[in-house]
TIDO-458804 format. One record per atom (N, C-alpha, C, O, CB): x, y, z; chain; atom name. Coordinates in steps of 0.02 Angstrom, whole numbers. Each point is the difference from the previous one (the first is absolute). Glycine has a CB too. Example, Ala and Ser with C-alpha at 12.3 -4.5 7.8 and 13.67 -1.06 7.14 Angstrom:
SITE      px      py      pz  chaine  atome
SITE     660    -284     390       A      N
SITE     -45      59       0       A     CA
SITE      45      60       0       A      C
SITE      52      -1      33       A      O
SITE    -147     -58      29       A     CB
SITE      77     112     -98       A      N
SITE      42      59       3       A     CA
SITE     -39      55      37       A      C
SITE      25      55       8       A      O
SITE      34     -87    -116       A     CB
***
This chain:
SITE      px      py      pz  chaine  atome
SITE    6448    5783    7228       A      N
SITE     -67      10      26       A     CA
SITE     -45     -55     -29       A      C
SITE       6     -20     -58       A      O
SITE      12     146      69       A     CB
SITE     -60    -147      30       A      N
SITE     -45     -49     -26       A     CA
SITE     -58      11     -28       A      C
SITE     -35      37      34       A      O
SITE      79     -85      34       A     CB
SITE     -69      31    -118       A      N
SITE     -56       1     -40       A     CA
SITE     -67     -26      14       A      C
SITE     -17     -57      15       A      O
SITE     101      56     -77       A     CB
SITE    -125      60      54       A      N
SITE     -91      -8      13       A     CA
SITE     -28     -72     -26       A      C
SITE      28     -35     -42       A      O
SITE     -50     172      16       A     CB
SITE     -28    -148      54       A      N
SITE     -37     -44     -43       A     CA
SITE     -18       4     -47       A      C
SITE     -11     -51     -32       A      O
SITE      -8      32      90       A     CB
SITE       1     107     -96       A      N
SITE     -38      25      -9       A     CA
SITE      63      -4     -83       A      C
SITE      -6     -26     -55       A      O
SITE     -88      90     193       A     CB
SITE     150     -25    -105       A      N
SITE      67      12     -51       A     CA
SITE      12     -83     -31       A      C
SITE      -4     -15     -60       A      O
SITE      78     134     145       A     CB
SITE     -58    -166     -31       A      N
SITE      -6     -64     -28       A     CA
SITE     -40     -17     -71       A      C
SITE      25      -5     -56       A      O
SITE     -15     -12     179       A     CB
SITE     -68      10    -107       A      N
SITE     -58      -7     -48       A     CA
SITE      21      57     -69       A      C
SITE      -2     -15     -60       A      O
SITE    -102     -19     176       A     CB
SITE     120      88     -93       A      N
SITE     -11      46     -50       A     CA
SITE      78     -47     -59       A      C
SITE     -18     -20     -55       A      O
SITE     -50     171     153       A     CB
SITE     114    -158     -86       A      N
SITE      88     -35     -26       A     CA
SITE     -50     -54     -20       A      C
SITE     -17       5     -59       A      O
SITE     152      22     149       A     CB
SITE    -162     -75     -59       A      N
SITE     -32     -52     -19       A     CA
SITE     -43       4     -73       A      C
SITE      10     -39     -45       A      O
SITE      -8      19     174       A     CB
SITE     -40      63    -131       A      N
SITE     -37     -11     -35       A     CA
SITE      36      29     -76       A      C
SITE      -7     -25     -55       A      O
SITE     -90      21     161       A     CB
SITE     153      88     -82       A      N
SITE      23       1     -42       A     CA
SITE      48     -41     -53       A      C
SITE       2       2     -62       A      O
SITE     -41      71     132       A     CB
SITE      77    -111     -19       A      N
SITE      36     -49     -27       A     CA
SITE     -28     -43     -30       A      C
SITE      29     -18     -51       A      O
SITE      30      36     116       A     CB
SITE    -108     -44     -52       A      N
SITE     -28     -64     -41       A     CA
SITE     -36      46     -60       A      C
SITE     -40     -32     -34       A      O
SITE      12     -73     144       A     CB
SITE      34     164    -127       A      N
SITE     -32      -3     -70       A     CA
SITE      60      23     -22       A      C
SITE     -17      52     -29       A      O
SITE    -114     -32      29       A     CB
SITE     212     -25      -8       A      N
SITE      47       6     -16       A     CA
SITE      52     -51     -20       A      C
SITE      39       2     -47       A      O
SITE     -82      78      99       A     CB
SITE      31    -140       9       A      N
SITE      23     -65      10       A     CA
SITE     -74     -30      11       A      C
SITE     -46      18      37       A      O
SITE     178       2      16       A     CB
SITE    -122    -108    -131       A      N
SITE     -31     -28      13       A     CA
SITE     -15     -59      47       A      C
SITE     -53     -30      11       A      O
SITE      65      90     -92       A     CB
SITE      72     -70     114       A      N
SITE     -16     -33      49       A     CA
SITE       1      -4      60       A      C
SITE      49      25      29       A      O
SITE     -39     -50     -95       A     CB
SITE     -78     -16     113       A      N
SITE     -29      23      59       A     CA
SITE      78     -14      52       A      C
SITE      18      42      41       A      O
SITE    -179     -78     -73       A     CB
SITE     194     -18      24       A      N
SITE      43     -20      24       A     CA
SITE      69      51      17       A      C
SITE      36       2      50       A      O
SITE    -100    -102    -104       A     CB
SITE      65     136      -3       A      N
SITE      47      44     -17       A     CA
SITE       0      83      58       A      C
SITE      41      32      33       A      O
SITE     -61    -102    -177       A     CB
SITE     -54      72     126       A      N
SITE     -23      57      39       A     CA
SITE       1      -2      85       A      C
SITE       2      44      42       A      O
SITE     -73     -32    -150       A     CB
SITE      68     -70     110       A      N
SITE      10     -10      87       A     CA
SITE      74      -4       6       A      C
SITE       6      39      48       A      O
SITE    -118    -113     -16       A     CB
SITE     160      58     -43       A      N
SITE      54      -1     -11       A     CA
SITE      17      68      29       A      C
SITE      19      12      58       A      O
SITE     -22     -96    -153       A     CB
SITE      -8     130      41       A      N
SITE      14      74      -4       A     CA
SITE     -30      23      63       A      C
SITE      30      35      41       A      O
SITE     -32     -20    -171       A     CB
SITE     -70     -41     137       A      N
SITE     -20      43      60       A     CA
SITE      38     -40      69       A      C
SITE      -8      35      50       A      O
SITE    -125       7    -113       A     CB
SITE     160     -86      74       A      N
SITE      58     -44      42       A     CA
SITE      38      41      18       A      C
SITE      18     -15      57       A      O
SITE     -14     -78    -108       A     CB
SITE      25     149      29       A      N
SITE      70      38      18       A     CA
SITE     -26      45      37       A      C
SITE      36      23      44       A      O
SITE      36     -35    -138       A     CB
SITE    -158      43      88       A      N
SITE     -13      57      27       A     CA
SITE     -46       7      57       A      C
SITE     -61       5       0       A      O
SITE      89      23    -101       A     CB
SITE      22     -30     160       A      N
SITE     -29     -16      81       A     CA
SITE    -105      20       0       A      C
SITE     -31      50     -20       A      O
SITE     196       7      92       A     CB
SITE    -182    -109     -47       A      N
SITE     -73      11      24       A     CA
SITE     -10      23      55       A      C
SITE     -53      30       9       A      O
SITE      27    -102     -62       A     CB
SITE      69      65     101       A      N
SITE      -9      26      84       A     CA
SITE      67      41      18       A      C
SITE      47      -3     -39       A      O
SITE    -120    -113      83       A     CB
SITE      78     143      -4       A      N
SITE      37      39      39       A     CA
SITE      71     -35      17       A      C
SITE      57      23      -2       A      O
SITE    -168      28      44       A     CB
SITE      77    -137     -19       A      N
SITE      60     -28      12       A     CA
SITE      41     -25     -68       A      C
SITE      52     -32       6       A      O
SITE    -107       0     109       A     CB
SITE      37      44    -157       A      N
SITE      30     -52     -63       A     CA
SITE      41      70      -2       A      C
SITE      59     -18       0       A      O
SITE    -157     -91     -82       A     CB
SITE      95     153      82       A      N
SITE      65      79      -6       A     CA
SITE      62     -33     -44       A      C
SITE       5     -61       9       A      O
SITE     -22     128     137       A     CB
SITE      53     -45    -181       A      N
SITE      57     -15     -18       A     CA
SITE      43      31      69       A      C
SITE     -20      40      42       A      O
SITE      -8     -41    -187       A     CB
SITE      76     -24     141       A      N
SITE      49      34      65       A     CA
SITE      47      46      -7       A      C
SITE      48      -1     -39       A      O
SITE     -55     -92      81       A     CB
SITE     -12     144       8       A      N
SITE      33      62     -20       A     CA
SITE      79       2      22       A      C
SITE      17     -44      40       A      O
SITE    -136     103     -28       A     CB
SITE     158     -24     -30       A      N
SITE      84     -14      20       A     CA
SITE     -22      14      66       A      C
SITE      -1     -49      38       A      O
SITE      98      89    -138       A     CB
SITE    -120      31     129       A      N
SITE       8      17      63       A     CA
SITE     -26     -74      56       A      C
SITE      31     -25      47       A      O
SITE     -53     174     -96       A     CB
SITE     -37    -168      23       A      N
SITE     -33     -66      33       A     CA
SITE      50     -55       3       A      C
SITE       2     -42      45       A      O
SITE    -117      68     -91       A     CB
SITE     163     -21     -14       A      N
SITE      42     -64     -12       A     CA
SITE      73       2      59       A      C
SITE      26     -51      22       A      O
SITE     -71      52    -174       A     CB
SITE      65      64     167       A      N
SITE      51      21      40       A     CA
SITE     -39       3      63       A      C
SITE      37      -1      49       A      O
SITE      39      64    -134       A     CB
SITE    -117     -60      94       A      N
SITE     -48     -14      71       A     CA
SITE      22     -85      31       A      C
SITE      31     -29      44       A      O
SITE    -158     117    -102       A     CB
SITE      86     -99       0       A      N
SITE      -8    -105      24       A     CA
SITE      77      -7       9       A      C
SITE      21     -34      47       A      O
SITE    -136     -36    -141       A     CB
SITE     158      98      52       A      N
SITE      73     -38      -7       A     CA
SITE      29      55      75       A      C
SITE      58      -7      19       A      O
SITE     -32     -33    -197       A     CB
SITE     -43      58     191       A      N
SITE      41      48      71       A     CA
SITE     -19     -52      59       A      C
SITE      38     -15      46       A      O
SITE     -62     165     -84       A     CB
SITE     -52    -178      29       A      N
SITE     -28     -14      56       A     CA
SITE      46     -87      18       A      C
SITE      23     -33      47       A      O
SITE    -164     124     -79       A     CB
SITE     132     -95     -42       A      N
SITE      40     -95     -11       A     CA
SITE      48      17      23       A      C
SITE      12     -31      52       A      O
SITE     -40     -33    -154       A     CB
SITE      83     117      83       A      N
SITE      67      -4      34       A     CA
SITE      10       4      90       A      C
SITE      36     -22      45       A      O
SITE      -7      80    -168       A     CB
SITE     -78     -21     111       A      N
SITE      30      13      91       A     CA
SITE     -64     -63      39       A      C
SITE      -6       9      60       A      O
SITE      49     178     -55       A     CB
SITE     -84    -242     -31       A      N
SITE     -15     -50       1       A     CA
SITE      70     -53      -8       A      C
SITE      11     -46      39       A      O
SITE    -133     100     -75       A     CB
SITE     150     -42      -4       A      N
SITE      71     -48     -13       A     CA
SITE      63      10      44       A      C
SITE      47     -37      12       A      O
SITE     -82      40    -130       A     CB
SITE      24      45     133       A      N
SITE      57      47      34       A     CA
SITE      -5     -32      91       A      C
SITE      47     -17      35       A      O
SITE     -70     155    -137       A     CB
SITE     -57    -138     120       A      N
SITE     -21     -23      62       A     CA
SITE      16     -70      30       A      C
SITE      13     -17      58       A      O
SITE     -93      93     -92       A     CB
SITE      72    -123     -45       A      N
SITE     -29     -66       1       A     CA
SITE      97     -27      15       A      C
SITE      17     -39      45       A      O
SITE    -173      37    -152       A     CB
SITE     201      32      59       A      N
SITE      69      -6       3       A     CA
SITE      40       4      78       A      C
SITE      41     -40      22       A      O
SITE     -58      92    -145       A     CB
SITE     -11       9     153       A      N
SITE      22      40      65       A     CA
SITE     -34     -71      60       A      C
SITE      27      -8      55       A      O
SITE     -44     181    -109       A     CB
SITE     -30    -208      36       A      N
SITE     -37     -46      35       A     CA
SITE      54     -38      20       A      C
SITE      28      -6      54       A      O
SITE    -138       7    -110       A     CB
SITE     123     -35     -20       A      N
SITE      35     -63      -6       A     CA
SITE      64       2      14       A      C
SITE      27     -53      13       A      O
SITE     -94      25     -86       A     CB
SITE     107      92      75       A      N
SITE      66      12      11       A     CA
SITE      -4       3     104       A      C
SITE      50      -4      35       A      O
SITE     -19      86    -192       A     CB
SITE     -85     -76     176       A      N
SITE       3       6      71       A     CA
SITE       0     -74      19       A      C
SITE      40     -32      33       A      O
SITE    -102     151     -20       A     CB
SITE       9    -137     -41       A      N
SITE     -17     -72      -7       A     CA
SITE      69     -62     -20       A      C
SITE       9     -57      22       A      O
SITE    -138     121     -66       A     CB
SITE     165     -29      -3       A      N
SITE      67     -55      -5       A     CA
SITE      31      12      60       A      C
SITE      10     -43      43       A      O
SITE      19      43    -168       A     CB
SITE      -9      85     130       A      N
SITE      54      -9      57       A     CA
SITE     -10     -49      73       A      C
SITE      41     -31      34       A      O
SITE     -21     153     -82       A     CB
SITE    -102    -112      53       A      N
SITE      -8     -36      52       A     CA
SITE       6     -72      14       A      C
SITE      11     -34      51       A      O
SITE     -63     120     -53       A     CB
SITE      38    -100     -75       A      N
SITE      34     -80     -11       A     CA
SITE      73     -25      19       A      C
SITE      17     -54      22       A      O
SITE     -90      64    -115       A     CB
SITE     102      32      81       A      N
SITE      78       8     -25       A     CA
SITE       2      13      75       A      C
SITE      39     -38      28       A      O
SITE      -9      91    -169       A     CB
SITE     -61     -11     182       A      N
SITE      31       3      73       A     CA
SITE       3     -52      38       A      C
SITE      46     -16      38       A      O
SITE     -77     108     -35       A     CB
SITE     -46    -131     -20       A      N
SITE      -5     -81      11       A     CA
SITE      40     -45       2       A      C
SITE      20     -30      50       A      O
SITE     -86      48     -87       A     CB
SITE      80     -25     -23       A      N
SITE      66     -56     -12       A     CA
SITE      40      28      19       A      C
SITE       3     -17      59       A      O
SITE     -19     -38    -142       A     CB
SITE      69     105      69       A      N
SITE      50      25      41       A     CA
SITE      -3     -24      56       A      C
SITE      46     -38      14       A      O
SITE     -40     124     -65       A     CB
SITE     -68     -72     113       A      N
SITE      -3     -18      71       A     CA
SITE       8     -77       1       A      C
SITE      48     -26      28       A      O
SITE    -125     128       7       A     CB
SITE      41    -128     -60       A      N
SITE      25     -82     -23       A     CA
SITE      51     -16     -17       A      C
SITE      14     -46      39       A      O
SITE     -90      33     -71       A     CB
SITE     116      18      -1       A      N
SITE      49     -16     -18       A     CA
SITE      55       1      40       A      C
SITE      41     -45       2       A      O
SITE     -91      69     -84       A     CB
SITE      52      52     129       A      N
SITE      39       5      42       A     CA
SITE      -8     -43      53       A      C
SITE      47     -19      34       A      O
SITE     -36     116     -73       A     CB
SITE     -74    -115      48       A      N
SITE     -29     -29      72       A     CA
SITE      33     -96     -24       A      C
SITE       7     -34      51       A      O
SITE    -162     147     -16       A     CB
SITE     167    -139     -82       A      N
SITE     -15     -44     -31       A     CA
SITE      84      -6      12       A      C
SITE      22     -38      44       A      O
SITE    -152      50    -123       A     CB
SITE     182      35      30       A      N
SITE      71      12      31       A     CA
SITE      18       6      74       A      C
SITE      41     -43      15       A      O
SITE     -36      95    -114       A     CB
SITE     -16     -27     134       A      N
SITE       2     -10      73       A     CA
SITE     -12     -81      33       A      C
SITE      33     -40      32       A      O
SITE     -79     170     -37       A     CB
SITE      -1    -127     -16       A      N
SITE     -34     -76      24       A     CA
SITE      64     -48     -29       A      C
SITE      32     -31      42       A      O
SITE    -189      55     -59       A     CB
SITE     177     -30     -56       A      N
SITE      51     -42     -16       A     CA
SITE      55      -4      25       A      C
SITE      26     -55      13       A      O
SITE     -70      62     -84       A     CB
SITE      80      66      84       A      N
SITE      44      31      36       A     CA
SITE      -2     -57      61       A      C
SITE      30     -53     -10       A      O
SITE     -48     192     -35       A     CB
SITE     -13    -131     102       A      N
SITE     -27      -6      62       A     CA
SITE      18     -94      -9       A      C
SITE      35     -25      43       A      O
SITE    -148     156     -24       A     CB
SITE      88    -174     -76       A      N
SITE     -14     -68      -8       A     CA
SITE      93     -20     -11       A      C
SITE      30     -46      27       A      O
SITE    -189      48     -91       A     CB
SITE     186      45      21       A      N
SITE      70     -35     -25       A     CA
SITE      44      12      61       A      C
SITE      51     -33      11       A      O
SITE     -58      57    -146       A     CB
SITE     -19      33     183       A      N
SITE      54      -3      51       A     CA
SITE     -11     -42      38       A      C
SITE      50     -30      22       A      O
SITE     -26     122     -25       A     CB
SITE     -87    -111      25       A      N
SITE       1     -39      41       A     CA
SITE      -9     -78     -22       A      C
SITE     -14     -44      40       A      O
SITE     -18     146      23       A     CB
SITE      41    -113    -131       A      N
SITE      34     -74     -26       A     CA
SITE      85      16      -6       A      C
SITE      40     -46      -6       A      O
SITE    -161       3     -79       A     CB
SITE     139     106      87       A      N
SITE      70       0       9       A     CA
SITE      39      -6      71       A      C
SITE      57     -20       7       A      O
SITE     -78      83    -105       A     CB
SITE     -31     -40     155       A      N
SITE      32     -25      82       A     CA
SITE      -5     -83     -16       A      C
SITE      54     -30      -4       A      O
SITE    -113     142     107       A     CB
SITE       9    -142    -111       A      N
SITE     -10     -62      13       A     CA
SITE      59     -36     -50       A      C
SITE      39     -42      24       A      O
SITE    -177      59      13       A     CB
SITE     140       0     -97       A      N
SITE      61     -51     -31       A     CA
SITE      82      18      48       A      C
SITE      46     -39      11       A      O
SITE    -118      47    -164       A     CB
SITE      67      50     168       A      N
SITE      64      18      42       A     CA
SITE       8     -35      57       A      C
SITE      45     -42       7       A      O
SITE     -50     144     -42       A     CB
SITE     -62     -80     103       A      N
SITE      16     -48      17       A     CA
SITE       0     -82      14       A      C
SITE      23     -29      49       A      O
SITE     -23     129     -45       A     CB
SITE     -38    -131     -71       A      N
SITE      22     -60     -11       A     CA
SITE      55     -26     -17       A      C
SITE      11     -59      12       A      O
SITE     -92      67     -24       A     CB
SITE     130      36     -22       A      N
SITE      70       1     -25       A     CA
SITE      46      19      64       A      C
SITE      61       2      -7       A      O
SITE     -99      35    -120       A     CB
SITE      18     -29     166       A      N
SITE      47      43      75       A     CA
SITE      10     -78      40       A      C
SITE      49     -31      18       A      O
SITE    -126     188      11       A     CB
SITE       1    -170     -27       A      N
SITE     -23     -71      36       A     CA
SITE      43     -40     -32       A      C
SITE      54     -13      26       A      O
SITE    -176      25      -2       A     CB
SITE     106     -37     -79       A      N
SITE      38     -65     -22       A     CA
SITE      79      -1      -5       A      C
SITE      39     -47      -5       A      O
SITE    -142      29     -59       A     CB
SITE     114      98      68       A      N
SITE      84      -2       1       A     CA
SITE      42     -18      77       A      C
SITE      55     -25      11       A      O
SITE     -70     127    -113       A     CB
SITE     -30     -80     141       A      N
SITE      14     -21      68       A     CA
SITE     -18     -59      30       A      C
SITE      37     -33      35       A      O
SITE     -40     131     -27       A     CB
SITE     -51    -112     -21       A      N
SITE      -1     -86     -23       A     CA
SITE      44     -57     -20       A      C
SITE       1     -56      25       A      O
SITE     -74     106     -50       A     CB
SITE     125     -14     -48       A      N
SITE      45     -39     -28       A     CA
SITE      48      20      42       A      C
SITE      44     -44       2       A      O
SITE     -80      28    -115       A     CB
SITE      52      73     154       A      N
SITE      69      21      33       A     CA
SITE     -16     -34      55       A      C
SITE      53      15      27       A      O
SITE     -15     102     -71       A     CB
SITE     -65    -149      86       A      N
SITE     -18     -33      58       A     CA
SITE      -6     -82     -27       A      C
SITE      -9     -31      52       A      O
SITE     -59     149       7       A     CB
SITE      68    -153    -100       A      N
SITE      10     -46     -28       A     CA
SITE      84      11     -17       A      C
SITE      37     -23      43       A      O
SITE    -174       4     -79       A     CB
SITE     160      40      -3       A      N
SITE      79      14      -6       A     CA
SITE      51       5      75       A      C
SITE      33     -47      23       A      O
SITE     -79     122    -138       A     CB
SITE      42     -33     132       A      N
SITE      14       4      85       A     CA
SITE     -34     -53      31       A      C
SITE      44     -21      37       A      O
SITE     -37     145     -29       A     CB
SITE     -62    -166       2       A      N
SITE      19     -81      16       A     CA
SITE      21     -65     -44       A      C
SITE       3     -56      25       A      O
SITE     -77      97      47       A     CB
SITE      83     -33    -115       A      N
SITE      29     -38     -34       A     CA
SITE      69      -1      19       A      C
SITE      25     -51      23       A      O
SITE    -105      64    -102       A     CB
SITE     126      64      68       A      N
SITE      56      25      21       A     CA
SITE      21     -33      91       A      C
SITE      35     -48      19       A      O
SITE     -70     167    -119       A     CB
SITE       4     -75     132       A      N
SITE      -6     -38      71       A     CA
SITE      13     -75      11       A      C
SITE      41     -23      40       A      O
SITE    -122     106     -27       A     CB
SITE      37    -121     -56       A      N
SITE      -5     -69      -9       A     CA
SITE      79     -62     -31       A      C
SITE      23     -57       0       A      O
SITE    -165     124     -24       A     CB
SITE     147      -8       8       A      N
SITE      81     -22     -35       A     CA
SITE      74       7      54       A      C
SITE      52     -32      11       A      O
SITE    -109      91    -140       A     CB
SITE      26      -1     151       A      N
SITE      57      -5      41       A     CA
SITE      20     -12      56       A      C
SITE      60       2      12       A      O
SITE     -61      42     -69       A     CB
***
């Protein structure tokens, strides 16, 4: 509970004819709330604030865990989209080396067979 102006003054004055110094006495009167808000904190008040922080922490967590997955669904979709796409690039650098390799073999077999021809 916080102390009068009235109670103030009264510690004050007692103290200084007990303790001679002024310095000392404010000190002492330092510990003992002037307003309502200076209160020391009560457990029940203290399990209040700490209930309210948790399920404040609890919210802020539940955010960020929606918030990753959605990241994570992101890239996933990328990644896959990104594999496909590569997919899609090696096959179709794999028709073209094939049939460049088809071409030039029939190429060399049509050069061979006139050469052959040519001989005989």
């Amino acid at each position: 509970m916080a102390l009068t102006e009235r109670s103030r003054s009264a510690l004050y004055q007692g103290l200084g004819t007990i303790i001679d110094d002024e310095e000392a006495v404010r000190e002492v009167l330092s510990h003992f709330p002037a307003r309502d808000v200076e209160e020391p904190v009560t457990k029940d008040h203290l399990r209040a604030e700490m209930a309210e922080l948790r399920a404040e922490l609890r919210a802020a967590i539940r955010d960020l865990d929606h918030r990753m997955a959605a990241g994570f669904a992101a890239a996933d979709q990328r990644m896959t989209t990104g594999f496909a796409e590569t997919h899609r690039l090696i096959e179709a650098r794999a028709r073209d080396a094939q049939r460049w390799t088809i071409g030039t073999m029939i190429a060399l077999m049509a050069v061979i067979v006139a050469a052959l021809t040519a001989l005989s």
